[in-house]
FISEBA-311357 format. One record per atom (N, C-alpha, C): x, y, z; residue number from 1. Coordinates in steps of 0.001 Angstrom, whole numbers, plus 500000, padded with zeros to 6 digits. Example, Ala and Ser with C-alpha at 12.3 -4.5 7.8 and 13.67 -1.06 7.14 Angstrom:
2
u | v | w | nr
513190 | 494310 | 507800 | 1 .
512300 | 495500 | 507800 | 1 .
513200 | 496700 | 507800 | 1 .
512850 | 497750 | 507080 | 2 .
513670 | 498940 | 507140 | 2 .
512900 | 500030 | 507870 | 2 .
END
This chain:
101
u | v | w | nr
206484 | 074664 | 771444 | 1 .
205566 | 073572 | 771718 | 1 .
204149 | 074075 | 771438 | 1 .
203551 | 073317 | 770821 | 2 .
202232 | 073571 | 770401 | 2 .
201437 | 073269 | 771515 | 2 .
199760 | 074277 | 771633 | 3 .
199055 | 073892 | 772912 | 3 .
198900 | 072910 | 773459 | 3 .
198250 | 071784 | 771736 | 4 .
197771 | 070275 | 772323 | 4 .
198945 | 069509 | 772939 | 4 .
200559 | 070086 | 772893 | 5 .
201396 | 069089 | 773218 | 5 .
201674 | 069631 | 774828 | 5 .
201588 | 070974 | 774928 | 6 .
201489 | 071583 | 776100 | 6 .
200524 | 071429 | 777380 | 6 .
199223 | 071204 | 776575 | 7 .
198050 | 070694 | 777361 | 7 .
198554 | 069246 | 778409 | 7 .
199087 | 068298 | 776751 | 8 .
199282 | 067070 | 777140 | 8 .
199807 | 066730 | 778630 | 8 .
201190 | 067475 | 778388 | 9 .
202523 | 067430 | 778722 | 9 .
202311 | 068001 | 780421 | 9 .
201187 | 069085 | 780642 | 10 .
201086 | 069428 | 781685 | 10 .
199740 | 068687 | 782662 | 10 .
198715 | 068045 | 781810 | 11 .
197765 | 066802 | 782216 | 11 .
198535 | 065770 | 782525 | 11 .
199655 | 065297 | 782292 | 12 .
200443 | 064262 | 782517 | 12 .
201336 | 064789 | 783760 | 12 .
201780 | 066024 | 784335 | 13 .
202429 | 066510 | 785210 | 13 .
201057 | 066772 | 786532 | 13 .
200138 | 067203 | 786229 | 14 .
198837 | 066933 | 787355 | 14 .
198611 | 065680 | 787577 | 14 .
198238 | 064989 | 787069 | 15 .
198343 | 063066 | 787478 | 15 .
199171 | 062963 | 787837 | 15 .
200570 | 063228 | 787701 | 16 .
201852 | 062545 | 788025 | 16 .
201722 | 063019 | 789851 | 16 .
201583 | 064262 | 789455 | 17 .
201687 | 065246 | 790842 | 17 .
200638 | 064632 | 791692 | 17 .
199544 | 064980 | 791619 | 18 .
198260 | 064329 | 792397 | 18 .
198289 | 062947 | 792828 | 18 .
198721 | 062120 | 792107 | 19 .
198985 | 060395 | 792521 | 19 .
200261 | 060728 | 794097 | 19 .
201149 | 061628 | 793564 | 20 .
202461 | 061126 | 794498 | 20 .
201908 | 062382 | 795600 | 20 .
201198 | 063260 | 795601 | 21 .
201121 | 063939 | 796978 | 21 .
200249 | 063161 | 797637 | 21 .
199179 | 062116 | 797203 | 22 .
197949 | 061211 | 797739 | 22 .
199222 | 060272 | 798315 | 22 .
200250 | 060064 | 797773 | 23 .
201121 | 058647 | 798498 | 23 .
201862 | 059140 | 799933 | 23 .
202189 | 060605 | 799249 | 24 .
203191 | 061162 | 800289 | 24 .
202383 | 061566 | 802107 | 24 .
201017 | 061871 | 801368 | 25 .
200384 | 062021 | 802398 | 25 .
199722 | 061370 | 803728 | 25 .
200205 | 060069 | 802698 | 26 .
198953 | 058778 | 803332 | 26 .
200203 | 058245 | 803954 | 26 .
201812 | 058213 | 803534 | 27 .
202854 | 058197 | 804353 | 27 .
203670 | 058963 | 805192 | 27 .
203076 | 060144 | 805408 | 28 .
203314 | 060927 | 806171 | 28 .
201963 | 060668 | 807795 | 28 .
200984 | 060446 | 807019 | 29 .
200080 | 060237 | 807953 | 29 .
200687 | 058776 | 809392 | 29 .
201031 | 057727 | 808264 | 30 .
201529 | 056711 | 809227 | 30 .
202746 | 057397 | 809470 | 30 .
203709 | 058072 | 809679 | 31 .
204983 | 058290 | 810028 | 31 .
204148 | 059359 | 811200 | 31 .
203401 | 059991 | 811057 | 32 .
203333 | 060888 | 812210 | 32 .
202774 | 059837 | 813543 | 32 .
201807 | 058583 | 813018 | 33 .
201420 | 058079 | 813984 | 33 .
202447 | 057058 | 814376 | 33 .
203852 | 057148 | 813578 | 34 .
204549 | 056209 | 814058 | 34 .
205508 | 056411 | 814946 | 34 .
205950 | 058433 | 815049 | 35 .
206971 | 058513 | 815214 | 35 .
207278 | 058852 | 816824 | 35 .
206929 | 058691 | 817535 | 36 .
206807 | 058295 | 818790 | 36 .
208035 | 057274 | 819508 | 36 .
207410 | 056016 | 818600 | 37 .
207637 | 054239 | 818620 | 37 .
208857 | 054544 | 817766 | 37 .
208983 | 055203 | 817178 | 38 .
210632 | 055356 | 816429 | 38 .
211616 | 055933 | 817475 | 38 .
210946 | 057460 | 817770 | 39 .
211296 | 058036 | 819112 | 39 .
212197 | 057350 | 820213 | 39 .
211172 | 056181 | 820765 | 40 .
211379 | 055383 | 821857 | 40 .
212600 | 054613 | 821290 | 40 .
212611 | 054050 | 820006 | 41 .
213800 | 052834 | 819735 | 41 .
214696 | 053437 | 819506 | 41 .
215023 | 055062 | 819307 | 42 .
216160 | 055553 | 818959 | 42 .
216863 | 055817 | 820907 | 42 .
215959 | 056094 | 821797 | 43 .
216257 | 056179 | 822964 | 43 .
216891 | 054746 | 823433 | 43 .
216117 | 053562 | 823202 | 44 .
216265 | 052254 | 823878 | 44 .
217413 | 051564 | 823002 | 44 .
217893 | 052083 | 821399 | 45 .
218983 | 051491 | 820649 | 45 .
220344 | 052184 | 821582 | 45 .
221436 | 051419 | 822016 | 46 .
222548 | 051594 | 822263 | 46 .
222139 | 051847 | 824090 | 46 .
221247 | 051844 | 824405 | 47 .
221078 | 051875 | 825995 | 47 .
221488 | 051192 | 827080 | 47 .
221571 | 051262 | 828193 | 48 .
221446 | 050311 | 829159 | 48 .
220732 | 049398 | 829097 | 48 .
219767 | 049398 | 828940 | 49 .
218431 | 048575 | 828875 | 49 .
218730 | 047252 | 827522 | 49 .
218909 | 048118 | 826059 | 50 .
219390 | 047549 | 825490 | 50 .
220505 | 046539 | 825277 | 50 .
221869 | 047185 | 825973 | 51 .
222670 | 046400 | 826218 | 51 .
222621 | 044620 | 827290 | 51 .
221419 | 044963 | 828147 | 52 .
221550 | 044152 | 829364 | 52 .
220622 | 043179 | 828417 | 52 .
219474 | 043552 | 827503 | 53 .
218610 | 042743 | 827186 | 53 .
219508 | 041486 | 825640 | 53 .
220709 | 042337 | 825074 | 54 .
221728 | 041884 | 824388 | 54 .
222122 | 040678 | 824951 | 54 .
222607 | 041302 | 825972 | 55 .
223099 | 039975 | 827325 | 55 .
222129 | 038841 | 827466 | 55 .
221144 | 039303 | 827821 | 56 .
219755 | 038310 | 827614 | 56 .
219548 | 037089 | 827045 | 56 .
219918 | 037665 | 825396 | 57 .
219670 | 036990 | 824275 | 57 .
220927 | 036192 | 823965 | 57 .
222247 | 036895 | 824422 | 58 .
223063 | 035718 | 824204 | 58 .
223462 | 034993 | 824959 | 58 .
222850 | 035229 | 826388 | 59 .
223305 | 034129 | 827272 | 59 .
222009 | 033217 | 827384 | 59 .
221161 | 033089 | 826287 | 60 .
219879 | 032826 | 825994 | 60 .
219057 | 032878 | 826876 | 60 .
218536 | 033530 | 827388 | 61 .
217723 | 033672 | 829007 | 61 .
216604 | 033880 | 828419 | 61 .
216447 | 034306 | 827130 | 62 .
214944 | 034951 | 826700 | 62 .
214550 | 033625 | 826021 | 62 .
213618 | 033464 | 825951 | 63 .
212273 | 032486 | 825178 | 63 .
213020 | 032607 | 823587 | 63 .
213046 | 031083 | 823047 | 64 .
213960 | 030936 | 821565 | 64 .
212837 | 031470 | 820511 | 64 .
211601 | 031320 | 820836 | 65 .
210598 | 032061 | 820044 | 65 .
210266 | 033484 | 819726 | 65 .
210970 | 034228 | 820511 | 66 .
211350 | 035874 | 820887 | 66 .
211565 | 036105 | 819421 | 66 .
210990 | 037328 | 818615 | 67 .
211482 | 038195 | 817733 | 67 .
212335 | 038856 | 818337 | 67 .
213977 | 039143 | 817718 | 68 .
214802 | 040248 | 818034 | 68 .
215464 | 040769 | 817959 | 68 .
214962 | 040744 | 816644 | 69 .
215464 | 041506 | 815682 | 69 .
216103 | 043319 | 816090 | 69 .
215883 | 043583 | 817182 | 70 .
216040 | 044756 | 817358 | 70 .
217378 | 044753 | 818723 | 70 .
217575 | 043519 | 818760 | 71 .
218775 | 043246 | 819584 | 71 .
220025 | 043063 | 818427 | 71 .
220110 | 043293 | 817204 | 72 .
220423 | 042923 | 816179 | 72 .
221384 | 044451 | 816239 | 72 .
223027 | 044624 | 816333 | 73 .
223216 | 046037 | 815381 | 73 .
222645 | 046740 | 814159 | 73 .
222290 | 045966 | 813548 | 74 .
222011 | 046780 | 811852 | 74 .
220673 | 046607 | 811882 | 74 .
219694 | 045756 | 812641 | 75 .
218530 | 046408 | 811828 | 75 .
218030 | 047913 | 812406 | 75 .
217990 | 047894 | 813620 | 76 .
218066 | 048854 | 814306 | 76 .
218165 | 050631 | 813897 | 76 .
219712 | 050067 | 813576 | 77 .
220656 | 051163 | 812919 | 77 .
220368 | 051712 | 811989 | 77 .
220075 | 050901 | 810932 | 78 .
219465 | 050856 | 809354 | 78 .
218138 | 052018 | 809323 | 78 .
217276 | 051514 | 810463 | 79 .
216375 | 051647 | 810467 | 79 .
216260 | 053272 | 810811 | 79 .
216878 | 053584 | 811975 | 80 .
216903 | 054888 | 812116 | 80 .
217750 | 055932 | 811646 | 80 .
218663 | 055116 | 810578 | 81 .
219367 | 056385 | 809917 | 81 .
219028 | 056328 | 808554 | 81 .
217835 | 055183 | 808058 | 82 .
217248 | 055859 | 807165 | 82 .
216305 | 056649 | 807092 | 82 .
215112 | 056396 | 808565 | 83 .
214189 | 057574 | 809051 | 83 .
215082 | 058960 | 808976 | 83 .
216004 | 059187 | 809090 | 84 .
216793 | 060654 | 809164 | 84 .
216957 | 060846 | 808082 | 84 .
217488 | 059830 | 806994 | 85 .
217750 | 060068 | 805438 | 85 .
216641 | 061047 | 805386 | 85 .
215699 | 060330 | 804923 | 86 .
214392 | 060510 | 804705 | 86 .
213469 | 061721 | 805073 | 86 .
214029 | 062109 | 806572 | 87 .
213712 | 063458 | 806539 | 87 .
214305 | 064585 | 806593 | 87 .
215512 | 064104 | 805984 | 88 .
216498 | 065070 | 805355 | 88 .
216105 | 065667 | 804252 | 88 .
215578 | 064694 | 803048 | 89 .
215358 | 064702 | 801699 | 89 .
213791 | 065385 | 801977 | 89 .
212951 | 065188 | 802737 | 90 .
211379 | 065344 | 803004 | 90 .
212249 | 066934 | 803186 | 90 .
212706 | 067498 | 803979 | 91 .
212977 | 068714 | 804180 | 91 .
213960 | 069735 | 803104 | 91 .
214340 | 068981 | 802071 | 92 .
214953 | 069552 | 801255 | 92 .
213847 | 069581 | 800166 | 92 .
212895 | 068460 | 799879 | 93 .
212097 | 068732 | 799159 | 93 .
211488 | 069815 | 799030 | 93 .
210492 | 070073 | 800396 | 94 .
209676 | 070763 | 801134 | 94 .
210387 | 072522 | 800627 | 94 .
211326 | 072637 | 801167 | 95 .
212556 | 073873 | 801010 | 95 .
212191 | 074131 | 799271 | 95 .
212721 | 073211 | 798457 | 96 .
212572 | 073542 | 797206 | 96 .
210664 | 073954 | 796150 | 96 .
210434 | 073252 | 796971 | 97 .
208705 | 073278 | 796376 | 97 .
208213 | 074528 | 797120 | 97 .
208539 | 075074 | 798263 | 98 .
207883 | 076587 | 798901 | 98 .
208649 | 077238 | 798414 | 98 .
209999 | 077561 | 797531 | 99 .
210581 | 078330 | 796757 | 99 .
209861 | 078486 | 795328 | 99 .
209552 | 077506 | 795230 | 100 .
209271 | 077143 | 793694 | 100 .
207838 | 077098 | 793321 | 100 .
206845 | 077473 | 794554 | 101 .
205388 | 077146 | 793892 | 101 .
204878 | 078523 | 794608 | 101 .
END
C-alpha cells in the first residue's frame, strides 16, 4: 500500500474511531447516571411488591391512565437482559482494546 492510500485509510480509521468513542462516552455517561434506576427495577422486577402491584392492575384497582408497562413480563425482562447483553459485549470490548492498544 502506498503512503497516500495508507494516510487515507488510517484518517478514515481516526474519524471513524473519534466519532464512536464521543458516542460511547456520552452513553456511558447516561448509563452511569442511569444505573441505579435500572438497579432498583431489577430488584422490584419479579418481587413481592411487584407481584401484588400485578394484582393491582388486573383486578384494575389502579387508575386506567397508569403507564405499566413495567407490570408487563417482557418489557421489563427485555430490558434488563439486554442491559447485561450490553455489558457483556462493553466488557469484552474493553478486554480486547487494553490488549490491543
Amino acid at each position: 500500500m502506498d503512503a497516500i492510500k495508507r494516510i487515507q485509510e488510517m484518517e478514515t480509521a481516526l474519524d471513524a474511531g473519534a466519532a464512536a468513542v464521543s458516542r460511547m462516552e456520552e452513553a456511558l455517561d447516561e448509563m452511569d447516571r442511569l444505573k441505579e434506576r435500572i438497579a432498583a427495577l431489577s430488584a422490584y422486577y419479579g418481587s413481592e411488591e411487584w407481584f401484588k402491584d400485578v394484582e393491582a392492575h388486573n383486578e384494575e384497582r389502579l387508575p386506567p391512565e397508569l403507564k405499566c408497562g413495567v407490570l408487563s413480563e417482557d418489557l421489563a425482562y427485555d430490558l434488563l437482559t439486554d442491559a447485561r447483553a450490553q455489558a457483556i459485549r462493553m466488557l469484552e470490548t474493553a478486554a480486547y482494546l487494553l490488549k490491543k492498544l
